[in-house]
DOMARVEX-991055 format. One record per residue (C-alpha): chain; x, y, z. Coordinates in steps of 0.1 Angstrom, whole numbers. Each point is the difference from the previous one (the first is absolute). Layout:
N
+-------+-------+-------+-------+
! chain !    c1 !    c2 !    c3 !
+-------+-------+-------+-------+
!     A !     X !     Y !     Z !
...
+-------+-------+-------+-------+
//
This chain:
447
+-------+-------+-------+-------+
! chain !    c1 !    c2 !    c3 !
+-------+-------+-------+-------+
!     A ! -2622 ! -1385 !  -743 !
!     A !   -23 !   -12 !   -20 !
!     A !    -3 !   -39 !    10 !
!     A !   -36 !    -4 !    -3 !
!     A !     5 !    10 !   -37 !
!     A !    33 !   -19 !    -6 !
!     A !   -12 !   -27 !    15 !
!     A !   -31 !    -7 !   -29 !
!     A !    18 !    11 !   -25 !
!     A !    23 !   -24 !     2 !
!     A !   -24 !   -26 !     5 !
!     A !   -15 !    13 !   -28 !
!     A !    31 !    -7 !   -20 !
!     A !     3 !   -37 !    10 !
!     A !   -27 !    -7 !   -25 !
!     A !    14 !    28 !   -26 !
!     A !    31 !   -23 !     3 !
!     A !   -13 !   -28 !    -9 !
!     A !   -10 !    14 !   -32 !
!     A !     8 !   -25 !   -35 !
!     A !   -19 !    23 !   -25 !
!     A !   -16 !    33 !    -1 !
!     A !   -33 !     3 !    -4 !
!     A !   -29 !    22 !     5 !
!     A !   -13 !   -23 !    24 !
!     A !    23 !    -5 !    21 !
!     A !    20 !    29 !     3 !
!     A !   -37 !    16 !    14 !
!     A !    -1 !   -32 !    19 !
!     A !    33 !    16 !    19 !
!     A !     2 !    34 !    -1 !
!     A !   -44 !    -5 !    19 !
!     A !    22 !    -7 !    30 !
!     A !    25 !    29 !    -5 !
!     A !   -26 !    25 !    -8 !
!     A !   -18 !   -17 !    35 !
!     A !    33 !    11 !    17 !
!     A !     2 !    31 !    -9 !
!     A !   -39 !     6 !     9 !
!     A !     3 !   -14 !    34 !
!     A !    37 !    24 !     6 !
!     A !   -29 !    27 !    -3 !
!     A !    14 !    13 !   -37 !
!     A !   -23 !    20 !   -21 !
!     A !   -30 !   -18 !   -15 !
!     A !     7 !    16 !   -35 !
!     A !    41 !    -3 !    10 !
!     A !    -4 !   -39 !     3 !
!     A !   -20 !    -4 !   -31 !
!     A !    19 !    20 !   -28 !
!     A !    35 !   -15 !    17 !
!     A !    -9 !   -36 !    -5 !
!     A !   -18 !     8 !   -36 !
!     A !    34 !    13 !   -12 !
!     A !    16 !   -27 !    15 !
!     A !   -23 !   -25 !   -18 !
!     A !     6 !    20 !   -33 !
!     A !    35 !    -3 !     4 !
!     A !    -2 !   -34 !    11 !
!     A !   -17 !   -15 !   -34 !
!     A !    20 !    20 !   -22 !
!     A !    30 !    -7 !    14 !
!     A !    26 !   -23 !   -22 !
!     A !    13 !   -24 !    24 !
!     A !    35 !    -2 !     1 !
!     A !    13 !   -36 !    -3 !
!     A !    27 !     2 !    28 !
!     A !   -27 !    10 !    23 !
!     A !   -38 !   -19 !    15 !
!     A !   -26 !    24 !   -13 !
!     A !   -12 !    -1 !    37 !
!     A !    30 !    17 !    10 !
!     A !    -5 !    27 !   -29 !
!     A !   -36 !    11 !    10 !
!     A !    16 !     8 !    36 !
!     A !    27 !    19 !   -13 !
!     A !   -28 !    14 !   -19 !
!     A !   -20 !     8 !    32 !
!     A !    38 !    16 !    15 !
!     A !     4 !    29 !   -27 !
!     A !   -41 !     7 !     4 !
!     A !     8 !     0 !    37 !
!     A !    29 !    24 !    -5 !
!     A !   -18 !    20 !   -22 !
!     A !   -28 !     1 !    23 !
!     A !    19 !    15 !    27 !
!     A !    13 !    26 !   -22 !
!     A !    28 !   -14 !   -19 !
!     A !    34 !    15 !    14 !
!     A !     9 !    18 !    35 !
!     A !   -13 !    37 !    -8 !
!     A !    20 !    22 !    22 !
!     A !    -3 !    32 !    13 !
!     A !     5 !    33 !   -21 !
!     A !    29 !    23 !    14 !
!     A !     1 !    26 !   -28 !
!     A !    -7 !    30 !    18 !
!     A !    23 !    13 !    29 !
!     A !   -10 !    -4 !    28 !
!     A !   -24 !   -22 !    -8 !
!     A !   -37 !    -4 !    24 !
!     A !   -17 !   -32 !     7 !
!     A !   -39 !    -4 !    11 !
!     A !    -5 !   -31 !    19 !
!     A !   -35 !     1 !     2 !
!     A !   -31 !   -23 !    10 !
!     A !   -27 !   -15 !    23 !
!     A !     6 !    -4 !    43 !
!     A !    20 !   -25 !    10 !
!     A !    16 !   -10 !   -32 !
!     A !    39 !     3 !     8 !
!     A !     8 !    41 !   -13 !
!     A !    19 !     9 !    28 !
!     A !    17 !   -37 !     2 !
!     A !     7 !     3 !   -35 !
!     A !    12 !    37 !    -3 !
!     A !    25 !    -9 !    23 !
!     A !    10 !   -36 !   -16 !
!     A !     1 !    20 !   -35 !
!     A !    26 !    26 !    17 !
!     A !    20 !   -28 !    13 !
!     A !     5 !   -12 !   -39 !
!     A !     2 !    31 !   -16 !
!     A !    30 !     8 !    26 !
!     A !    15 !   -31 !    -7 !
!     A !     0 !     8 !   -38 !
!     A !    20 !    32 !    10 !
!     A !   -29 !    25 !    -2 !
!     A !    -6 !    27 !    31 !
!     A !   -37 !    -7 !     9 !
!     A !   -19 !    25 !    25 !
!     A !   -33 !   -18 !    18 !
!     A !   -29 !    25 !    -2 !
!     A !   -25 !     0 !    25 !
!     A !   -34 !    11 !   -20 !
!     A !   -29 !   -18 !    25 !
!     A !    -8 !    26 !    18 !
!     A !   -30 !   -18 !    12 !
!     A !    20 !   -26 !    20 !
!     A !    25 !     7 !    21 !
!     A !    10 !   -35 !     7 !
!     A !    14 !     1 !   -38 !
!     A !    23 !    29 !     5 !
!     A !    11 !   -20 !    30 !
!     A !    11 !   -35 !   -18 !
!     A !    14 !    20 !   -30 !
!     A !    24 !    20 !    27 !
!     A !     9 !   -34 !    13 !
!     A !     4 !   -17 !   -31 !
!     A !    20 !    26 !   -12 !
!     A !    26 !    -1 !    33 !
!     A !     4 !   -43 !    -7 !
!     A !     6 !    12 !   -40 !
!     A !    22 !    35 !    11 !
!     A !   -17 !    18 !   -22 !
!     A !   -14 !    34 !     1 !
!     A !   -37 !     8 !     5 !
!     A !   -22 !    28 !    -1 !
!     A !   -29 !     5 !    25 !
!     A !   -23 !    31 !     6 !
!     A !   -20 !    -9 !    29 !
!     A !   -30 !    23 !     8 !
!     A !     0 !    12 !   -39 !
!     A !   -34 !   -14 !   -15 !
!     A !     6 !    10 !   -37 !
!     A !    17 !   -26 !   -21 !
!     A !    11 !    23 !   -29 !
!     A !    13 !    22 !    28 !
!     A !    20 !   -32 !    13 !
!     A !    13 !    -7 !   -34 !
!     A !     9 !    39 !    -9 !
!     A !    30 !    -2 !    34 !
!     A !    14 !   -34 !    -9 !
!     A !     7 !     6 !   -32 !
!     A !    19 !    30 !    10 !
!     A !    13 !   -24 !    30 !
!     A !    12 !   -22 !   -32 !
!     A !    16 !    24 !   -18 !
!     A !    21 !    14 !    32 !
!     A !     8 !   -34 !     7 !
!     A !     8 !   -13 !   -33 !
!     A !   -24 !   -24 !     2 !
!     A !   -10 !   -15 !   -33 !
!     A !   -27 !   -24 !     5 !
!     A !   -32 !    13 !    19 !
!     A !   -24 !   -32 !    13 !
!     A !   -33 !    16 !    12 !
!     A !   -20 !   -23 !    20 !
!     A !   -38 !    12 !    -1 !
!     A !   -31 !    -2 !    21 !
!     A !   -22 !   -32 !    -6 !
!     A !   -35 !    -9 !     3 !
!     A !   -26 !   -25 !    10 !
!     A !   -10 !     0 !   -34 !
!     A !    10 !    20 !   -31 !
!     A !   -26 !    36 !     2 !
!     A !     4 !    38 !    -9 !
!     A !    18 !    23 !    24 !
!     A !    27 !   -34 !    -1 !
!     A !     1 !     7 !   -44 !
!     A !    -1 !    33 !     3 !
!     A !    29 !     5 !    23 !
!     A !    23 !   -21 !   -20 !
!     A !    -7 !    15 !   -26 !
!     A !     7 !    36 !    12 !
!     A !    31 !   -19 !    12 !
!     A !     6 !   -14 !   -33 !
!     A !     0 !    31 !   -20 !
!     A !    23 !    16 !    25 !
!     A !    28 !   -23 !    -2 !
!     A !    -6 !   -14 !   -33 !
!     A !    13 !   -34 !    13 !
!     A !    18 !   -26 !   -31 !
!     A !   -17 !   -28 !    21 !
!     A !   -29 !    -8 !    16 !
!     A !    -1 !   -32 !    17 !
!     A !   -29 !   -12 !    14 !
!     A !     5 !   -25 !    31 !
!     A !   -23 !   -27 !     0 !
!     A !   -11 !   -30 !    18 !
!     A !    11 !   -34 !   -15 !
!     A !   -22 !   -18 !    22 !
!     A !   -38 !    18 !   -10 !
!     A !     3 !   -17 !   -36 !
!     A !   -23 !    15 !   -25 !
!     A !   -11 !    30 !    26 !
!     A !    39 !    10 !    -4 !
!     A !    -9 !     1 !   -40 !
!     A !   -28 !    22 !     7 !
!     A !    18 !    26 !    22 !
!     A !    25 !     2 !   -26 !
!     A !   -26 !     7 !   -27 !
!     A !   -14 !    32 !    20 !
!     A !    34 !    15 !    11 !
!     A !    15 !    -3 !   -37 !
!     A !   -30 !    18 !   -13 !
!     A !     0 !    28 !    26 !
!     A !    45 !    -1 !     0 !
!     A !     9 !   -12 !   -30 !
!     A !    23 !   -27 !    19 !
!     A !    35 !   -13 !   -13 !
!     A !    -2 !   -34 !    17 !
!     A !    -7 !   -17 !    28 !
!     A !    19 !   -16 !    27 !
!     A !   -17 !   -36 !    20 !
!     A !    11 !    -1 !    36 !
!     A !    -7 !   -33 !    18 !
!     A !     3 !   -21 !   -25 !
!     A !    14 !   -23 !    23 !
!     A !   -31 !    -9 !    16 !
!     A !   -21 !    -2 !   -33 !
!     A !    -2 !   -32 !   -11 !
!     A !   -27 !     6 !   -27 !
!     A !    20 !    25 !   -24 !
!     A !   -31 !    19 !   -14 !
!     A !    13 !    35 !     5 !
!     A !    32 !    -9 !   -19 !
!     A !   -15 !   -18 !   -25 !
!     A !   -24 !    28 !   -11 !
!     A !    10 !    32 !     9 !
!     A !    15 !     6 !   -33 !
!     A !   -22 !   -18 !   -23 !
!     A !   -30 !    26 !     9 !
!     A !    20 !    35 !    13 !
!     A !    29 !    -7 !   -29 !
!     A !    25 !    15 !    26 !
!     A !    24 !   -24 !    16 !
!     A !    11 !   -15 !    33 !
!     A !    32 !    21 !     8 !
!     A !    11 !   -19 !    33 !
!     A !   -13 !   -24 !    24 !
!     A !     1 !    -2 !    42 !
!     A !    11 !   -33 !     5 !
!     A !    -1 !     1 !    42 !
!     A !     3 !    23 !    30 !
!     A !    37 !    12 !    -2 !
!     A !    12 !    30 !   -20 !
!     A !    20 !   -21 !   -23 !
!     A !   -30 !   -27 !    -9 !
!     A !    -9 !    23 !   -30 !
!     A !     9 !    -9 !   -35 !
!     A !    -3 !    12 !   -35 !
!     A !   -26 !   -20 !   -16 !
!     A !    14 !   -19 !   -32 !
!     A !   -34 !   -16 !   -19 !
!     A !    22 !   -28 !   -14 !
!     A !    17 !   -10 !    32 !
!     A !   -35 !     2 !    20 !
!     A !   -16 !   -24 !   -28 !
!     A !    29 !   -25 !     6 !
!     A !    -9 !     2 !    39 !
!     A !   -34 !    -8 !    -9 !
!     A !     8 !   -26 !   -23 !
!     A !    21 !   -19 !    23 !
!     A !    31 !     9 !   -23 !
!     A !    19 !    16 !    30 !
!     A !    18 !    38 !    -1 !
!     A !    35 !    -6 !     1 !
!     A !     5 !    33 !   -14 !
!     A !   -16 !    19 !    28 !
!     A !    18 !   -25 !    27 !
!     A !    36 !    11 !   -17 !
!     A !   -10 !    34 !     7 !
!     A !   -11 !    -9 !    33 !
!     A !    34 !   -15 !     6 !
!     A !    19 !    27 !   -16 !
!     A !   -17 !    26 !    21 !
!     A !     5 !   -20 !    32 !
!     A !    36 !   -13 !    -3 !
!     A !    30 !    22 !     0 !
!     A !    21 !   -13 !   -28 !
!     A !    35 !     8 !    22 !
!     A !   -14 !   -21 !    29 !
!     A !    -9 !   -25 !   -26 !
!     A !    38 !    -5 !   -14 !
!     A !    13 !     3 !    39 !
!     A !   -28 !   -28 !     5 !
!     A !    14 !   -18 !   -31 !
!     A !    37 !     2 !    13 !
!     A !    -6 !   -15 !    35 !
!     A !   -19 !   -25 !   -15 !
!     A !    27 !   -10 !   -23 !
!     A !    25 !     5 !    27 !
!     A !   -21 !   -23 !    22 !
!     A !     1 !    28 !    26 !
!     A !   -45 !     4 !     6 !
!     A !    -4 !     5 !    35 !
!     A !   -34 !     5 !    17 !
!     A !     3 !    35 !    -2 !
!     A !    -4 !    -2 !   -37 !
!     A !   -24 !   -25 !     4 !
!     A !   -21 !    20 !    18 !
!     A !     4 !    31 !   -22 !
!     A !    -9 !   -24 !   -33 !
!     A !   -32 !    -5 !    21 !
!     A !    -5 !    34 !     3 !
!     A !     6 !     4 !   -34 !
!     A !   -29 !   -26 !    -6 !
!     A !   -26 !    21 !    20 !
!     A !     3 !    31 !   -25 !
!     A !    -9 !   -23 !   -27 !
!     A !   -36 !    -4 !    19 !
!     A !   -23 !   -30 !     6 !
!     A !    18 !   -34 !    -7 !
!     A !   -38 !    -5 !   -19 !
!     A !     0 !    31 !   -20 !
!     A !    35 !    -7 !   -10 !
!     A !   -14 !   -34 !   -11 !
!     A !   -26 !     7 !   -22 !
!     A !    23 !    23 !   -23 !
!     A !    20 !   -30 !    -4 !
!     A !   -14 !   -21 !   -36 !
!     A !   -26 !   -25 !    18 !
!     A !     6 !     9 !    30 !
!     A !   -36 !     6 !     9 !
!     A !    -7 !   -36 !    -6 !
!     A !    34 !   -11 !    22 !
!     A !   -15 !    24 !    29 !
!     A !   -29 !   -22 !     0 !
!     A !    23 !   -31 !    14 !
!     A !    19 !    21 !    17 !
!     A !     1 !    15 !    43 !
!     A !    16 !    33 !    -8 !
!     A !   -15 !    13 !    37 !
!     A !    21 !   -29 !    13 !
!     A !    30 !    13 !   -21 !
!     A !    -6 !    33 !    13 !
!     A !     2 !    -2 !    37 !
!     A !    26 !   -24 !    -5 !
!     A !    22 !    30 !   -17 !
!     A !   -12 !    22 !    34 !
!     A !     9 !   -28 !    21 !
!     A !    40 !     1 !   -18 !
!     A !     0 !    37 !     3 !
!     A !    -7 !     4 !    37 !
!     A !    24 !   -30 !     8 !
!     A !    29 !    20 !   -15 !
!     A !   -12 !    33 !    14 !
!     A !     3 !   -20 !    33 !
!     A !    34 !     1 !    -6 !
!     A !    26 !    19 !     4 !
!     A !    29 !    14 !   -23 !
!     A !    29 !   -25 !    11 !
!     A !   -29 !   -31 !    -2 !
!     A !   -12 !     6 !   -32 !
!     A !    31 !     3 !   -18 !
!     A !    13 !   -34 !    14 !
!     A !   -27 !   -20 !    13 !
!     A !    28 !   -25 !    11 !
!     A !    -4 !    17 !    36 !
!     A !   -33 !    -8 !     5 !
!     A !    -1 !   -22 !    30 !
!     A !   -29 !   -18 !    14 !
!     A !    -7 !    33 !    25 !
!     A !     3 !    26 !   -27 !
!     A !   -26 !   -22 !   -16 !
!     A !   -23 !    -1 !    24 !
!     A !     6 !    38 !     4 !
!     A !    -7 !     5 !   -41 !
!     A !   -33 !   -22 !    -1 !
!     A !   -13 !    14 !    34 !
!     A !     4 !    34 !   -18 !
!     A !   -14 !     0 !   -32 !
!     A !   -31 !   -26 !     9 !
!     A !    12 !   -33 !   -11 !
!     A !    13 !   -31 !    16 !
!     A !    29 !   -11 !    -2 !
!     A !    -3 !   -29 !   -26 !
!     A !   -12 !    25 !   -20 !
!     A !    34 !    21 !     3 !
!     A !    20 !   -32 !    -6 !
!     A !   -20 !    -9 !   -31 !
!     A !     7 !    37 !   -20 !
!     A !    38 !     0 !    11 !
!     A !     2 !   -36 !   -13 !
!     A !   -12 !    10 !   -32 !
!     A !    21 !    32 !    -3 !
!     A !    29 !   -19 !     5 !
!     A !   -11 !   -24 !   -29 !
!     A !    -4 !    32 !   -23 !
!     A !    36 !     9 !     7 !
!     A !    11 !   -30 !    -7 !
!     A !   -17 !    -1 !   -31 !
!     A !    12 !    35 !   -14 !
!     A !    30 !    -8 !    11 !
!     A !     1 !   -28 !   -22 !
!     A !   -12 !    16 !   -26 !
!     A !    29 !    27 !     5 !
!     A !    23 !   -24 !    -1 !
!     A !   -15 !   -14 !   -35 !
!     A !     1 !    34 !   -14 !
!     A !    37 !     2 !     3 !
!     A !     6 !   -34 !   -10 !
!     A !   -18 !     9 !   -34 !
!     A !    15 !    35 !    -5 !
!     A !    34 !   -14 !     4 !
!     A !   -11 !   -29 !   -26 !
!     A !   -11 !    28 !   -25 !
!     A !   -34 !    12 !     8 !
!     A !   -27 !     5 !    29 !
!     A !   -33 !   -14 !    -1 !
!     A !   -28 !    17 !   -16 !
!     A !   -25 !    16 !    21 !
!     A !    20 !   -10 !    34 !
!     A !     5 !    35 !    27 !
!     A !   -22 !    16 !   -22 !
!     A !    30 !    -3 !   -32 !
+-------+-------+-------+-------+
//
């Protein structure tokens, strides 16, 4: 996300770098090709140019701290503007009224239904008891995906086909709600075309129905300043709380992000970050100006990890390691383990530089190579991949044939399996050896 932006910005900051002295001069010398960057990533004209005059403000009056190149101070500069910018800290969602009712609102096509149903995925993971309302009652292709996105989720949802009154719709599920003891009520609305009167004027029925605490208007990542504008019309006919950005995977300019809150004041909320149910994320301003920056998110990729790793598998992991006891069957569910993370690439660029490393980097080559492993062993069976010893030159043949790849190939991944055992066991070995001498290594099986 956001490469086309990164990617001048920190070109930009090459020269900022290489800063001696500040000046007037030649800190607007720089900051003319970060305020070009922001421009061309299709950020609000009036955005652009009151971000880098506080920047340049801050930039001269800054007292330069010995220990650090003044270059290095005006970016850190143009981080907390960028933060600020975005909206400061994560604003999350307001739960003080029971049960509480959720608008997602906003143009055709922009990702409601998707999102109403990757919202109720997270809400349930937080330990909440979310019901999926279907309020389009123009399209019933969207009462459709929400009934199937709420069987992949196991979650409830409500659906009144044939009734044409939204209010009415509203009225039955939150009695549905209350009988269920349901506390969260996600109603996913009709869109339009383009924003226009009978669209207001049902929401707003709807609104003053249900008196939601949020009102979340799904937008578009990808139609730049146009998102901006749709914003502006819906908060002054809803009053929105935030906003949530769905494919912001395949924006690479940023203007949405990086204006939204500057000219509505109300913040980003969360962010679609690809097709699946669990590609959504709270959006965190700071941790999205790092990703810009180039200054990675390891906080976010923690989180990722956390989410995707079950910490009891991880210590049964850590044993068999010691133990020198991986087989393939382990290997194969580490692999699998890998795969939740997502792209090898987007796992990259939250790493600090790694948007720069990607650049020298074949991660596509990485990536089959990973599908290649994992079909091998899923070749297998049972008894083969827990001692690969057995495998004779027919089984081989029978293992490559099956999962697509020749047989050098085969021989090539079990060769360096059976290098990474001996390694951890090794390493298992030195553990012992400096436990029994009075202390284990830092940092080693995760200690």
């Amino acid at each position: 996300m956001f490469e086309a932006l990164s990617s001048k910005l920190q070109n930009a900051f090459r020269n900022l770098r290489g800063l001696g002295k500040i000046s007037e001069s030649n800190v607007s010398d720089a900051l003319r090709d970060v305020r070009q960057a922001l421009l061309e990533a299709d950020v609000n004209f009036k955005v652009a140019r009151d971000f880098i005059e506080r920047v340049k403000t801050k930039s001269i009056g800054v007292e330069v701290v010995q220990s650090i190149q003044p270059g290095q101070q005006v970016i850190k500069i143009i981080h907390d503007e960028l933060v600020a910018l975005l909206g400061a800290q994560h604003a999350g969602l307001n739960f003080d009224r029971q049960p509480t009712c959720i608008l997602m609102v906003g143009l055709h096509g922009a990702g409601k239904t998707t999102s109403s149903g990757k919202l109720a995925r997270l809400l349930q993971k937080q330990g909440r008891q979310p019901l999926l309302v279907a309020a389009d009652v123009y399209r019933p292709a969207a009462m459709d995906q929400l009934e199937t996105l709420a069987k992949q989720l196991d979650l409830p949802v409500f659906v009144k086909r044939g009734e044409t009154e939204v209010t009415q719709i509203a009225r039955e599920a939150l009695a549905y709600a209350e009988a269920h003891c349901r506390n969260t009520l996600i109603f996913d609305t009709a869109g339009r075309l383009q924003i226009d009167e009978p669209l207001v004027q049902e929401l707003v029925r709807l609104r003053d129905l249900v008196k939601p605490r949020e009102i979340l208007l799904v937008l578009d990542a990808a139609t730049g300043q146009e998102a901006v504008n749709v914003a502006t019309h819906f908060d002054q006919a809803l009053n929105i709380t935030g906003a949530i950005l769905t494919k912001l995977d395949g924006d690479a300019r940023g203007g949405a992000a990086l204006s939204l809150k500057a000219v509505t004041g109300k913040p980003i909320k969360f962010m679609g970050v690809g097709e699946k149910l669990e590609d959504f994320e709270p959006f965190h301003p700071e941790r999205m100006a790092s990703r810009i920056l180039g200054m990675g998110d390891v906080v976010s990729l923690v989180e990722k990890a956390a989410e995707a790793v079950d910490l009891e598998d991880a210590r049964r992991m850590e044993e068999k390691m010691r133990r020198g006891q991986f087989s393939l069957e382990d290997f194969l569910e580490q692999l699998r383990q890998m795969k939740k993370l997502g792209p090898l690439d987007n796992l990259m660029k939250m790493l600090p530089g790694g948007s720069e490393a990607l650049k020298q980097m074949d991660l596509g080559k990485q990536e089959r190579e990973f599908k290649h492993m994992e079909a091998m062993i899923c070749g297998m069976t049972p008894q083969e991949r827990k001692n690969p010893a057995i495998l004779n030159a027919r089984r081989r043949q029978r293992i490559a044939r099956g999962s697509g790849v020749s047989v050098t190939e085969l021989n090539t991944m079990l060769n360096k399996f059976a290098q990474m055992q001996q390694m951890m066991k090794k390493m298992g070995k030195f553990q012992k050896m400096m436990a029994r001498m009075g202390g284990a290594v830092p940092g080693m099986f995760g200690r």
